[in-house]
VOBA-1610 file (N, C-alpha, C; in pm, whole numbers, padded with zeros to 5 digits, always signed):
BEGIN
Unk+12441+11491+07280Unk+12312+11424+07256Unk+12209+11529+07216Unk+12119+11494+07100Unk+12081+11613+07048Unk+11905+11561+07075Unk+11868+11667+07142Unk+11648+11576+07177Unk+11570+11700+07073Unk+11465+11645+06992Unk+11376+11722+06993Unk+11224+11609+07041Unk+11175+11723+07132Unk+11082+11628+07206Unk+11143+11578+07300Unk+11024+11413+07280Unk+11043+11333+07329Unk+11171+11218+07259Unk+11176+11267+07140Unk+11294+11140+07054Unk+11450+11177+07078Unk+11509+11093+07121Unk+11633+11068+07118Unk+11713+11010+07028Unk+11754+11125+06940Unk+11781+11085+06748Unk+11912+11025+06829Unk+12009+11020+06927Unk+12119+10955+06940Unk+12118+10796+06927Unk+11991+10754+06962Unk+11981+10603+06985Unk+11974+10528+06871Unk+11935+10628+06774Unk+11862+10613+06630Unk+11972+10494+06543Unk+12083+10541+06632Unk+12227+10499+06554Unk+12269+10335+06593Unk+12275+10299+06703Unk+12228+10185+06767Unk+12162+10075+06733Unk+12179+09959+06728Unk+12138+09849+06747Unk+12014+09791+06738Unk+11922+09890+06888Unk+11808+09910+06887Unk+11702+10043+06819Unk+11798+10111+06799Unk+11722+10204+06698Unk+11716+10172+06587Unk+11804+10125+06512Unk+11822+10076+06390Unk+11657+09938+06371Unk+11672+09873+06522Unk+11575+09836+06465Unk+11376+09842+06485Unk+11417+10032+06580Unk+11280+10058+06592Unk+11258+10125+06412Unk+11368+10199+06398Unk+11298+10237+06225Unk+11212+10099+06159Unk+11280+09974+06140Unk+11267+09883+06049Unk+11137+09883+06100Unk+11092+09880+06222Unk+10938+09831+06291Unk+10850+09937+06230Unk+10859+10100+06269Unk+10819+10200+06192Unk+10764+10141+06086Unk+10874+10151+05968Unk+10851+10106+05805Unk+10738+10040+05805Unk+10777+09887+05875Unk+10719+09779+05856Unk+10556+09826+05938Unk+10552+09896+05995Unk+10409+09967+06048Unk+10294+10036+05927Unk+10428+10088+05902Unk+10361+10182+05782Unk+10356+10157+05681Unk+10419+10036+05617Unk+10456+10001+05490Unk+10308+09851+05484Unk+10312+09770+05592Unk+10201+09730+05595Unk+10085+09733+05655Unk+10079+09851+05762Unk+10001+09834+05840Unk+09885+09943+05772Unk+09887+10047+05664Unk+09781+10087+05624Unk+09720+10052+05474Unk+09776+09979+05421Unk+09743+09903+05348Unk+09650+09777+05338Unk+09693+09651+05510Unk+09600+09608+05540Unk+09484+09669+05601Unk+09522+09790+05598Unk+09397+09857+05691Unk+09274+09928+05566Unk+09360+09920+05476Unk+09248+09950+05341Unk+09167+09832+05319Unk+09238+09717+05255Unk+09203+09581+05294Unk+09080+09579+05325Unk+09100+09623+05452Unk+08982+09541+05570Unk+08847+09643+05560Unk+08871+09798+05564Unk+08783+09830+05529Unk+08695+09786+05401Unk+08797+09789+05300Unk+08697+09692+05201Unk+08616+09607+05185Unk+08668+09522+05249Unk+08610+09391+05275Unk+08483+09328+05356Unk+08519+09461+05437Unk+08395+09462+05538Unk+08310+09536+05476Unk+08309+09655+05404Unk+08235+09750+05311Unk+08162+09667+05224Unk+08221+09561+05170Unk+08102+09467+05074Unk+08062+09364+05168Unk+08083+09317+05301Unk+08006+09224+05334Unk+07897+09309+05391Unk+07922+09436+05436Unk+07803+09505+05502Unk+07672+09569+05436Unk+07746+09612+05319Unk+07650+09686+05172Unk+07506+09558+05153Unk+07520+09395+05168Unk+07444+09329+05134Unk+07325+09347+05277Unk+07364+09387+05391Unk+07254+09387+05478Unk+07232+09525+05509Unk+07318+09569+05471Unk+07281+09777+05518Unk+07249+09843+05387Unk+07198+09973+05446Unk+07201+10096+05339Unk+07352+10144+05317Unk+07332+10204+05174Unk+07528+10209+05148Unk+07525+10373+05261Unk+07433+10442+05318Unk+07471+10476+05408Unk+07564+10492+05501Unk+07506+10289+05588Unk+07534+10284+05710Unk+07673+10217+05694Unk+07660+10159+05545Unk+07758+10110+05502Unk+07945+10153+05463Unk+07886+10326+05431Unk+08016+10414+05444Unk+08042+10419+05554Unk+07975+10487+05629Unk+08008+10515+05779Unk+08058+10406+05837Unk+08039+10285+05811Unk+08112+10155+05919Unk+08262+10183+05856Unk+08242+10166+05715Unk+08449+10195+05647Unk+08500+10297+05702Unk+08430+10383+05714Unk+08540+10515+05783Unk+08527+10529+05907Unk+08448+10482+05979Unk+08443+10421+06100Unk+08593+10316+06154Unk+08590+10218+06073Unk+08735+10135+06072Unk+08823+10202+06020Unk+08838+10280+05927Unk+08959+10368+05860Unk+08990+10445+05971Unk+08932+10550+06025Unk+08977+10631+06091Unk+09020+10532+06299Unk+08944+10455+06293Unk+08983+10405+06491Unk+09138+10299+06394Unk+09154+10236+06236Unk+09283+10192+06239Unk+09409+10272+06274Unk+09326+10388+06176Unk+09472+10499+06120Unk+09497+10553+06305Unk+09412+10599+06346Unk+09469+10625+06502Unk+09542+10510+06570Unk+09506+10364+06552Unk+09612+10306+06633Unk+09729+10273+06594Unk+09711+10273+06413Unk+09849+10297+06363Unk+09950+10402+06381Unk+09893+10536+06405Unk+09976+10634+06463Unk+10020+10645+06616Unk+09924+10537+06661Unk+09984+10582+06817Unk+10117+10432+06845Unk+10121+10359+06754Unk+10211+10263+06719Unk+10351+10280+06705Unk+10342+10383+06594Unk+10412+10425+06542Unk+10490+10539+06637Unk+10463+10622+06659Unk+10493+10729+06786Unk+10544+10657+06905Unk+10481+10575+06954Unk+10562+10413+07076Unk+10673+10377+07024Unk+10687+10370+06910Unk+10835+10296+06844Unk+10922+10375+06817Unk+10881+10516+06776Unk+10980+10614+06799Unk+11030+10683+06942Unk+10952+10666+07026Unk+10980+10698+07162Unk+10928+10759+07225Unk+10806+10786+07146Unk+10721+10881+07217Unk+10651+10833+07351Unk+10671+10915+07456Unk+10588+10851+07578Unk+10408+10894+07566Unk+10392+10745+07605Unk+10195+10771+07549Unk+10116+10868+07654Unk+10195+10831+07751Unk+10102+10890+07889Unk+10097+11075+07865Unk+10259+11115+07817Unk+10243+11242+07792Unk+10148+11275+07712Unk+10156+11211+07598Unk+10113+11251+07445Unk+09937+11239+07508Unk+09886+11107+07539Unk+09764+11166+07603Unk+09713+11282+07664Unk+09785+11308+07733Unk+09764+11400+07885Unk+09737+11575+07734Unk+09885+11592+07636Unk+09871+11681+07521Unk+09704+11671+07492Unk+09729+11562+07439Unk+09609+11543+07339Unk+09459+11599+07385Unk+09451+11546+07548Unk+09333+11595+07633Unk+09328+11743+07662Unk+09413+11825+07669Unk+09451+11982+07686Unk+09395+12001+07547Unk+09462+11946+07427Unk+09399+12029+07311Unk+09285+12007+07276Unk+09249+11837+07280Unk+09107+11855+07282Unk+08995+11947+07339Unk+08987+11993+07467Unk+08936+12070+07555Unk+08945+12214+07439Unk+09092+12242+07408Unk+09087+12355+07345Unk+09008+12413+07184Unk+09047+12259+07154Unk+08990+12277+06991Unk+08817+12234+07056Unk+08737+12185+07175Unk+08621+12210+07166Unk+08570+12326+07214Unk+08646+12432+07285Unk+08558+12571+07241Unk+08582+12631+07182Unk+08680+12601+07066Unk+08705+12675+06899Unk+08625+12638+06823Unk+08557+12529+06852Unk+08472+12432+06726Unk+08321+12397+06736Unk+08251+12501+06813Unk+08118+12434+06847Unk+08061+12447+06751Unk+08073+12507+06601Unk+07989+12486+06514Unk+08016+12337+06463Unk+08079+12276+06453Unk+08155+12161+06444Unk+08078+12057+06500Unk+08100+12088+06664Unk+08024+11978+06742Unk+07859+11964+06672Unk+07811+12077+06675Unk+07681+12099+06638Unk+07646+12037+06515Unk+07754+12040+06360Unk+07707+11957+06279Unk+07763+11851+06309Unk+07817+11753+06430Unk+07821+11623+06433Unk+07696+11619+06503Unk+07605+11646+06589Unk+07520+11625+06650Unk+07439+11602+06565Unk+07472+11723+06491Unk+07294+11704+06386Unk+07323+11596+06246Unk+07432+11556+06286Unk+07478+11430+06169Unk+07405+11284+06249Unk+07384+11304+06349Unk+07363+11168+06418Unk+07213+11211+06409Unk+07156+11278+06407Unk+07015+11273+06425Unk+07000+11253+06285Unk+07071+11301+06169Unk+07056+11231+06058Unk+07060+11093+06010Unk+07165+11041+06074Unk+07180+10879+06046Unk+07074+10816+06118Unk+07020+10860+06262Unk+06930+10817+06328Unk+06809+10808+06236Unk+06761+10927+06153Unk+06625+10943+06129Unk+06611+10868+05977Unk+06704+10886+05942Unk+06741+10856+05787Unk+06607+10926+05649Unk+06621+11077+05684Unk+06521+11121+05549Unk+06555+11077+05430Unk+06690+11049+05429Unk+06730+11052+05306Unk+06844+10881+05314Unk+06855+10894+05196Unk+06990+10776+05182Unk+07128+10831+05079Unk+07205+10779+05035Unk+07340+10784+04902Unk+07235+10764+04805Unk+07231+10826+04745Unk+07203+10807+04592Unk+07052+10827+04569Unk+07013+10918+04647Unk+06871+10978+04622Unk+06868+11139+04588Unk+06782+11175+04542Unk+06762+11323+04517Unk+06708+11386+04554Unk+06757+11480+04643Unk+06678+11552+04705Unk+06708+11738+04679Unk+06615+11800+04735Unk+06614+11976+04733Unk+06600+12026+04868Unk+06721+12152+04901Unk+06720+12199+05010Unk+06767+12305+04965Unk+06643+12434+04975Unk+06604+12538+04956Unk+06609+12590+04782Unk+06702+12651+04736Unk+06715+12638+04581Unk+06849+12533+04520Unk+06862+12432+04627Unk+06987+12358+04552Unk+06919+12188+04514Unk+06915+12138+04451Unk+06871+12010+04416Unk+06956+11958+04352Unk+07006+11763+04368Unk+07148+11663+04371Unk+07108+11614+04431Unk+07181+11496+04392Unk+07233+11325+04438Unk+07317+11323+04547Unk+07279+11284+04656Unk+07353+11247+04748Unk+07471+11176+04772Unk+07612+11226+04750Unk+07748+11141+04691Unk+07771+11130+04842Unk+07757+11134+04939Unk+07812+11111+05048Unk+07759+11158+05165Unk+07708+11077+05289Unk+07687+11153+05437Unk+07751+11120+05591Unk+07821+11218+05576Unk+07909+11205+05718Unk+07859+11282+05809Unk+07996+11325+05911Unk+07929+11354+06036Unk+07931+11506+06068Unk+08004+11576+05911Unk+07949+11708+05951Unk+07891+11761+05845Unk+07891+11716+05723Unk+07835+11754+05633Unk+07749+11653+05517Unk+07663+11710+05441Unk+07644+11607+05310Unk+07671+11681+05148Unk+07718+11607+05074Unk+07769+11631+04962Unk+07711+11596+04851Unk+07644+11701+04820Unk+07575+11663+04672Unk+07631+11669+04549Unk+07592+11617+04464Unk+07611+11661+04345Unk+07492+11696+04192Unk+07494+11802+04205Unk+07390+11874+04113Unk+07322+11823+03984Unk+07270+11905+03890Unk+07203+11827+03801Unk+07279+11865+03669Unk+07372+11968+03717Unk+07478+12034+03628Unk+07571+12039+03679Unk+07598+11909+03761Unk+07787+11860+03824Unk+07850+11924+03889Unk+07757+11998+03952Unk+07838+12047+04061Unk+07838+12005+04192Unk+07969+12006+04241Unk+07968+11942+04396Unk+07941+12059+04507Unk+07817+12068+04579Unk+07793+12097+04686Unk+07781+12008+04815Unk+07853+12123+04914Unk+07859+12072+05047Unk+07761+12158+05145Unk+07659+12076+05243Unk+07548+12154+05256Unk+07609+12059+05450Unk+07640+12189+05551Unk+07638+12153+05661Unk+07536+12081+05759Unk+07529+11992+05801Unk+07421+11853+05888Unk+07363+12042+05938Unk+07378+12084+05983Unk+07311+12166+06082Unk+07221+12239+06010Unk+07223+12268+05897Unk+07147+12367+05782Unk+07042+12284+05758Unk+07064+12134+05737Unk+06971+12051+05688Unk+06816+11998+05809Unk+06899+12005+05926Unk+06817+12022+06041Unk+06759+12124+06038Unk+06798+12255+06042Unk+06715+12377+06058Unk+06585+12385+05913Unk+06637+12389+05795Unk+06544+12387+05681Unk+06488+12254+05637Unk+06396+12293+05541Unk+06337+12209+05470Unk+06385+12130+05409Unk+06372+11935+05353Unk+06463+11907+05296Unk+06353+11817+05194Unk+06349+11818+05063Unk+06257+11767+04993Unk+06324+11638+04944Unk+06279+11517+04992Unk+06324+11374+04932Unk+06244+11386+04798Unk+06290+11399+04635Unk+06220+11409+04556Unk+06213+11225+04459Unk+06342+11140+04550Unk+06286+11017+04472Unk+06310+10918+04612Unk+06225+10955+04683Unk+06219+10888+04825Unk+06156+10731+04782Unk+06055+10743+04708Unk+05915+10648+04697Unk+05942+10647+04502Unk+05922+10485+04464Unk+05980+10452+04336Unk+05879+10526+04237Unk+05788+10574+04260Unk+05671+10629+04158Unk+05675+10809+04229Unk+05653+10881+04115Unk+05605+11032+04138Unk+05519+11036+04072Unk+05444+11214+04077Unk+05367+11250+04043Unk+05389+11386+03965Unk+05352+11390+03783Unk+05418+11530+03723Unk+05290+11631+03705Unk+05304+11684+03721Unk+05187+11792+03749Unk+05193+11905+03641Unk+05113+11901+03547Unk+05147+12023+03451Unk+05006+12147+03442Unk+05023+12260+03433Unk+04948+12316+03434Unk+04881+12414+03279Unk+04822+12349+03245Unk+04704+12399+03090Unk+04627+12506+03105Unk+04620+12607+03006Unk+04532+12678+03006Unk+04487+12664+02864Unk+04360+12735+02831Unk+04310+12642+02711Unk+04209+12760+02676Unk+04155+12802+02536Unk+04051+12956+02494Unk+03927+12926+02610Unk+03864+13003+02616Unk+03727+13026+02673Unk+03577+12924+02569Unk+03654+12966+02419Unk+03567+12902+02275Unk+03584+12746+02303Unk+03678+12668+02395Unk+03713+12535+02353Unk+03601+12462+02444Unk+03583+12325+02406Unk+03474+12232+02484Unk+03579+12142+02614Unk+03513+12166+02691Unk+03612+12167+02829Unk+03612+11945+02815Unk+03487+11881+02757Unk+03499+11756+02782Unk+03577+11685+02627Unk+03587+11814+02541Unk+03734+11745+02448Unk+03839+11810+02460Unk+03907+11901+02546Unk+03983+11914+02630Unk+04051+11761+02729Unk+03989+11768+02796Unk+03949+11631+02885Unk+04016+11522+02832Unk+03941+11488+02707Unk+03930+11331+02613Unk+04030+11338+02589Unk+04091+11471+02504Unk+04284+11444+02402Unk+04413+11430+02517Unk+04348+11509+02660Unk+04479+11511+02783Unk+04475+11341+02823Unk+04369+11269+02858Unk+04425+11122+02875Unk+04449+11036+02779Unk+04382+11090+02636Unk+04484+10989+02544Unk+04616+11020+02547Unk+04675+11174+02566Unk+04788+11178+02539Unk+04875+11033+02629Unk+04784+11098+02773Unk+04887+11043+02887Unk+04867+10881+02842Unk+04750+10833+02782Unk+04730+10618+02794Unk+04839+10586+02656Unk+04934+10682+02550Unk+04991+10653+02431Unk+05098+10675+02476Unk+05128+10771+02606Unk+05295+10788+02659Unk+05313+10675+02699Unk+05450+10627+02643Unk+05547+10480+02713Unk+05611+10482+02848Unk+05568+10667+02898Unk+05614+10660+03051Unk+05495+10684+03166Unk+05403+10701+03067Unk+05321+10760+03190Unk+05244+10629+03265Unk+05235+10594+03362Unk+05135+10486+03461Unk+05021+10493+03433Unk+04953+10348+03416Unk+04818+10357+03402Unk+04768+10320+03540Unk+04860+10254+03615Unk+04789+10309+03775Unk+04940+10343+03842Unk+04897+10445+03930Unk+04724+10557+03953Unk+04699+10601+03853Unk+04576+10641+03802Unk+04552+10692+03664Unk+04574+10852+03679Unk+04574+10848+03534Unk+04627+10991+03506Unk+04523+11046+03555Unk+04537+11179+03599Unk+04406+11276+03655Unk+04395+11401+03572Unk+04301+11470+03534Unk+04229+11616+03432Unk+04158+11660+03548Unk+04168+11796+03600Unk+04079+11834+03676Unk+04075+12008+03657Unk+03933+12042+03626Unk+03902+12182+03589Unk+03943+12263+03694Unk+04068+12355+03724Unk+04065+12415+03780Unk+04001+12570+03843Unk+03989+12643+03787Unk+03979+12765+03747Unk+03942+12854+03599Unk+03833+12946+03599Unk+03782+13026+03518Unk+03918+13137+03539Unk+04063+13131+03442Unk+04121+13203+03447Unk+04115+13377+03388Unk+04192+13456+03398Unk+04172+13613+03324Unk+04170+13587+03232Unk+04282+13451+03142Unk+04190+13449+02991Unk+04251+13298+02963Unk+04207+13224+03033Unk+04214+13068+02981Unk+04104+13029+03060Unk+04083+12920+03082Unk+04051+12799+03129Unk+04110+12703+03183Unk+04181+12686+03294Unk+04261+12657+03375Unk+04222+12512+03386Unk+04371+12374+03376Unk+04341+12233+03389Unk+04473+12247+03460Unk+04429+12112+03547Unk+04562+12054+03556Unk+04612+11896+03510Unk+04723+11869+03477Unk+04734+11702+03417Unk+04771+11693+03501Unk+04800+11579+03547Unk+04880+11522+03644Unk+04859+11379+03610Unk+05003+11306+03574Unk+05064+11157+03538Unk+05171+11099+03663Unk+05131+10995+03664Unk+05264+10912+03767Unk+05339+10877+03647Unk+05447+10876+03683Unk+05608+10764+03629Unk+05708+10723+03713Unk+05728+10621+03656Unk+05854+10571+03801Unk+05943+10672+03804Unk+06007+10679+03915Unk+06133+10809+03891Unk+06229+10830+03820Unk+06289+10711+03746Unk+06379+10698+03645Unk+06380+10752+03565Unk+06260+10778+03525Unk+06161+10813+03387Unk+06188+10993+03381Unk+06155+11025+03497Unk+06135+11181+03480Unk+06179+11265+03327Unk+06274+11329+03291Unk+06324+11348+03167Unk+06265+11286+03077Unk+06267+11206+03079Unk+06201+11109+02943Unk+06045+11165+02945Unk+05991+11143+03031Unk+05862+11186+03039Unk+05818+11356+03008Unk+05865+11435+03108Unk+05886+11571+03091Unk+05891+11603+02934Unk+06004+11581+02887Unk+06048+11593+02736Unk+05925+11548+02667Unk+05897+11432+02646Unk+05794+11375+02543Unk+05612+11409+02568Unk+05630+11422+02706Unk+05441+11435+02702Unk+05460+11596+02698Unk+05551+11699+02704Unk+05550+11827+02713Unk+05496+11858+02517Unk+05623+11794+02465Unk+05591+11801+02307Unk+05446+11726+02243Unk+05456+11608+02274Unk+05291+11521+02237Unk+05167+11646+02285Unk+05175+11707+02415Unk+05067+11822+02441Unk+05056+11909+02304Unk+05137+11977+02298Unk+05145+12075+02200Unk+05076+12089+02036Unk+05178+11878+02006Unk+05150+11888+01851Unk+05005+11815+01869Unk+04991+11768+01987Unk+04832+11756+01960Unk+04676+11865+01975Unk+04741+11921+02039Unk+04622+12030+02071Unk+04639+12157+01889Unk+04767+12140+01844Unk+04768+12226+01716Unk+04690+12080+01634Unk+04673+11989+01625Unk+04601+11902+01545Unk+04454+11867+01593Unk+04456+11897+01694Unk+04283+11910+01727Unk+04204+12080+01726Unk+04302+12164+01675Unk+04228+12279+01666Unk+04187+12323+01827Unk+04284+12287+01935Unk+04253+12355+02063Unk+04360+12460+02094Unk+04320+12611+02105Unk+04421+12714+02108Unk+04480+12782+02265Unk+04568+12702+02249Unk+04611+12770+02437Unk+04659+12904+02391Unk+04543+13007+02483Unk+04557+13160+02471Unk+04736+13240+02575Unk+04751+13362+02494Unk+04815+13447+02523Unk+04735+13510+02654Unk+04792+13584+02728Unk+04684+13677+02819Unk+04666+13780+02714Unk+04566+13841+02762Unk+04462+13964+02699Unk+04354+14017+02727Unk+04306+14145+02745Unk+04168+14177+02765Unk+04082+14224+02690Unk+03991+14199+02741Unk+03860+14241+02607Unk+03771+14354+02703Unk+03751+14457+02652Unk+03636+14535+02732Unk+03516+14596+02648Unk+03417+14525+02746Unk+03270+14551+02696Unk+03207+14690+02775Unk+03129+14756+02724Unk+03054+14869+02773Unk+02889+14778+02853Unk+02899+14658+02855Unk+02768+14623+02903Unk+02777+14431+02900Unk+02628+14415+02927Unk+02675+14231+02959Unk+02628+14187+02792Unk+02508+14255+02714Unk+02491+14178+02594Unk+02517+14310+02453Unk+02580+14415+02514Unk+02629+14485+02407Unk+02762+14414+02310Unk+02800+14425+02194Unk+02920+14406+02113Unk+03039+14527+02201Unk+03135+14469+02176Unk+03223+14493+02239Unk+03325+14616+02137Unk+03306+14796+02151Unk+03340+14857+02169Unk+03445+14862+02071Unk+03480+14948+01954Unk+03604+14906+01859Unk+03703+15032+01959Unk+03809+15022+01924Unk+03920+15108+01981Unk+03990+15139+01888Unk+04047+15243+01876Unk+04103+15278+01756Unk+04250+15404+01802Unk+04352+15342+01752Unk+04471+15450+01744Unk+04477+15595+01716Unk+04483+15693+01749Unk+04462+15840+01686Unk+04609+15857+01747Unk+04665+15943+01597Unk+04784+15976+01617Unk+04762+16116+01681Unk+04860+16161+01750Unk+04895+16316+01814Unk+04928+16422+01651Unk+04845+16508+01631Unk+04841+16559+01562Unk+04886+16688+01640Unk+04908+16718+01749Unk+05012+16851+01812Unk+05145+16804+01779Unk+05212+16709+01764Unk+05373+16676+01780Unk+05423+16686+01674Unk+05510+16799+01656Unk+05562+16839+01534Unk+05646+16774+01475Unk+05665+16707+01371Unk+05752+16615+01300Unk+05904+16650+01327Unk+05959+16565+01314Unk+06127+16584+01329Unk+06204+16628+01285Unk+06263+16721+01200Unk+06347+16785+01105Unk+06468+16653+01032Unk+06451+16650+00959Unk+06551+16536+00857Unk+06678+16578+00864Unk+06787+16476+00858Unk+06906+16567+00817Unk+06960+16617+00949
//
């Protein structure tokens, strides 16, 4: 009689072994299949009253408490005694939890996530220099995906400790651009061409209204800021088109957004000082050749 374990491959041959395999099969052959099933099923009746959030988490919630009772099913029919296999299971558990407290720690801080909910699936957010769509949040990590396709995995515990910017939390934003404009230009037709631009853009909101506000006497501009709402969809579209409409309109109104540069005067109403190049007339020319 030959044991490994707990199984007694001799019985296997038998009557009744012959027909714990068929039970096996028939465990496994239908029993995780209906168990896809059901997660499904329940996954779209739940999606209509939950966030697809709370809504993953219930499917793998049922995926994972099926697939365990399907395995402990399965292990009963082969012969495994449960009481041992528990009694195992509780020793290693114990063991794999003081191998794993970073582990425990991002499940902890996964539940204070689902608890608080900053975020949801399919929003965009930034945490520290990484910004993506939220493809998934479980219980130890969340999984973004970038704005250039890349899949990052950012640990629950990192997201607790730092900053986490919901950037399309709320259906409207706010784009904020910053103008500088000559010292020579008239600050109230300045003004006039920045909200026509924004009342002729097809993305920009006319409420809240667009805002122009003089910031700063810069080192060599004249400092504005625009600032337009658009729904969030919009972003790109907007960015792209009111960035270019700025441009070819201020070259058609004759308004010159300056380079930096300095000018130096010897006094407050003197003309301003010519400067002039003088070559080094000690540095002896180079020999040719």
């Amino acid at each position: 009689m030959f044991l490994l374990g707990e199984i007694d491959f001799s019985k296997l041959v038998t009557v009744e072994g012959i027909g714990s395999v068929i039970r096996v099969i028939v465990l496994v052959g239908l029993g995780f299949p209906l168990l896809l099933f059901i997660c499904t099923v329940v996954g779209k009746a739940v999606q209509k009253r939950f966030t697809p959030q709370v809504s993953m988490l219930i499917r793998k919630g049922i995926f994972y408490f099926g697939s365990i009772v399907l395995i402990i099913s399965v292990l009963y029919q082969m012969g495994f005694k449960l009481t041992a296999l528990l009694g195992a299971a509780g020793i290693a558990g114990i063991a794999i939890g003081f191998a794993s407290q970073t582990s425990v720690s991002n499940i902890i801080s996964g539940l204070f996530l689902i608890s608080e909910k900053p975020f949801e699936v399919g929003d965009l957010i930034k945490v520290d220099d990484t910004k993506g769509t939220i493809l998934s949040i479980d219980l130890l990590s969340v999984k973004l995906r970038t704005l250039d396709n890349q899949l990052v995995r950012i640990p629950n515990e990192s997201l607790i400790k730092n900053q986490v910017t919901n950037i399309t939390r709320f259906p409207i934003r706010r784009f904020d651009i910053n103008i500088g404009v000559a010292y020579k230009e008239d600050v109230s037709k300045v003004r006039n061409v920045l909200l026509d631009i924004a009342k002729n853009n097809p993305y920009c909101l006319d409420e809240p209204e667009p805002l122009v506000l003089f910031l700063n006497f810069g080192d060599s501009a004249l400092e504005f800021l625009f600032a337009v709402w658009f729904v969030k969809t919009d972003f790109f579209k907007l960015r792209n088109s009111i960035m270019q409409e700025i441009k070819e309109r201020f070259d058609a109104e004759g308004i010159e957004i300056p380079f930096p540069h300095q000018t130096l005067y010897t006094g407050s109403v003197t003309e301003p000082f010519p400067v002039h190049i003088v070559p080094d007339k000690t540095r002896k020319p180079k020999p040719r050749g």
